[in-house]
N, C-alpha and C positions, 0 to 999 in steps of 0.2 A: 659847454662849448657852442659856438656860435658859428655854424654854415653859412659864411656871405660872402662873397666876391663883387666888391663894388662894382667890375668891368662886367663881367660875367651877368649881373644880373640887370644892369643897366642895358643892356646889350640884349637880352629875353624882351625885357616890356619891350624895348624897340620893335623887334620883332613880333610880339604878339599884336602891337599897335597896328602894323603895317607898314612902319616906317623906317626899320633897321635894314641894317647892310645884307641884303639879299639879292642873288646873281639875279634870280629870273623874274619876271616883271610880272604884275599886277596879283602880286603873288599877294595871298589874306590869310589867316588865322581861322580858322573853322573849328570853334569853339562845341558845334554839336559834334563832329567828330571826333575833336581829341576827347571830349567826354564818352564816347563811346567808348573809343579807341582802351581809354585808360579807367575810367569808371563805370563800366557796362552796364550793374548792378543797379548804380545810381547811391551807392554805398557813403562817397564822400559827401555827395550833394544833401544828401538826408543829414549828414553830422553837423553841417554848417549853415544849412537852408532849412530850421526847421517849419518854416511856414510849408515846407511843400512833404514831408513827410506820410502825408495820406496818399501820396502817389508811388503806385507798386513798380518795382524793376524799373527799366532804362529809359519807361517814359517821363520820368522823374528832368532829363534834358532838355524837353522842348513842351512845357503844361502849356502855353497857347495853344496848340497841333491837338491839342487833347479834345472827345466831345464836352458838350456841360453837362452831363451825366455822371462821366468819367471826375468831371473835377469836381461837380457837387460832393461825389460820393467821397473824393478825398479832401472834401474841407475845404475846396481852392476856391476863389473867387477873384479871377483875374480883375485887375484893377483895385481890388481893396485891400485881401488878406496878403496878395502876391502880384507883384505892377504886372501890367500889360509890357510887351518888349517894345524899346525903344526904337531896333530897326533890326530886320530879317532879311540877313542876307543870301539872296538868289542860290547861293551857291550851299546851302546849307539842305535846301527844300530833297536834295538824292540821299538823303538820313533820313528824312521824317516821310512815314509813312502817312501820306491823303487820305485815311481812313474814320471812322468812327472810333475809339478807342486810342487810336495817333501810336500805335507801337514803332518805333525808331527803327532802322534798317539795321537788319539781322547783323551786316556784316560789322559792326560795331561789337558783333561777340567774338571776332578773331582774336582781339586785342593789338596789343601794339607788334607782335612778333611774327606778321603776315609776311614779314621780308626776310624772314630768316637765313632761305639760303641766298643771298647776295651777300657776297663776299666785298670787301672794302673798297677794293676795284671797279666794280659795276659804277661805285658813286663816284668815281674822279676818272672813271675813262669817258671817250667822245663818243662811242655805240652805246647803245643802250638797248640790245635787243630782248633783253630778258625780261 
């Protein structure tokens, strides 16, 4: 059986583009976060990117942020074994830790379930105090 929704998924890429029907403006996709968010681990990234495999836990999301120590030691060689990134957006840099070692911000180990107590209401009324 085959999970696809022509609308439904045409309607995602839009969205993750930046170009889909979204209320609030200049709104982006923040790819180091939903990888936190959702792959904390770094668990899926390793089954499908095994170029980056010698990189431990959730710095696996951002190997440029990494020292070259860090990536020597895991086999990485940005630019050859694994590209350099295309374009880093501003809005990613409150994930990634400015350090030596580059460990991505803790709170990417919440998971996706940080909102739990808001109830359905919070998302469609006009206050938003919570």
């Amino acid at each position: 059986k085959v999970d696809y929704d022509v609308c439904s998924n045409y309607g995602n890429w839009l969205y993750s583009a930046g170009i889909g029907n979204d209320p609030r403006e200049n709104r982006k996709f923040n790819m180091i976060k939903q990888g936190l968010d959702y792959d904390g681990n770094g668990d899926y990234v390793r089954l499908w990117v095994p170029e980056l495999q010698g990189i431990k836990g959730a710095d696996i999301h951002t190997p440029w942020a990494l020292s070259s120590a860090a990536l020597s030691q895991a086999g990485v060689t940005l630019g050859e074994t694994y590209p350099q990134p295309v374009v880093t957006a501003p809005e990613w840099s409150r994930h990634i830790r400015q350090r030596p070692g580059g460990s991505p911000h803790p709170r990417g180990k919440r998971g996706p379930a940080q909102h739990k107590d808001r109830g359905i209401d919070f998302y469609f009324s006009r206050k938003k105090d919570a």
